[in-house]
C-alpha positions, -999 to +999 in steps of 0.1 A: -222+822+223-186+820+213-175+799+184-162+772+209-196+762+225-208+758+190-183+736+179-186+713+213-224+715+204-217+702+168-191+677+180-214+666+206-245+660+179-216+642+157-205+616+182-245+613+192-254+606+156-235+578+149-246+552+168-280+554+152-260+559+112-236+526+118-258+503+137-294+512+144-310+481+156-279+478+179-285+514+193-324+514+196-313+476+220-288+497+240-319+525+243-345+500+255-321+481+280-311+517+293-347+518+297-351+492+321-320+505+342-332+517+378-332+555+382-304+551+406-283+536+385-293+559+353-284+590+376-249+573+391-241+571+349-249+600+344-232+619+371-200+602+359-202+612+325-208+647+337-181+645+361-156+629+330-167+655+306-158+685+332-123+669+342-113+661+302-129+700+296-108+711+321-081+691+312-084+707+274-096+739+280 
């Protein structure tokens, strides 16, 4: 892999990592409320943050 994709990967796990380092009991709320979420609406979310990440890749790439 090229040194980019490992330093999106490392980004990615820094940005991911803080929620649980600042506030845990805040993000382990947000985790079980996600939880509850129907799939529907888990998989519209997520579609969006896929479709955000590709356009601001794009965007910077």
């Amino acid at each position: 892999m090229s040194n980019s994709i490992w330093l999106a990967i490392g980004l990615v796990l820094i940005v991911e990592g803080l929620g649980p380092l600042i506030a845990p009991n805040g993000w382990r709320n947000m985790v079980a409320q996600l939880s509850e979420l129907p799939d529907n609406l888990l998989r519209r979310v997520g579609g969006c943050l896929v479709v955000a990440g590709a356009v601001i890749a794009y965007i910077f790439g």
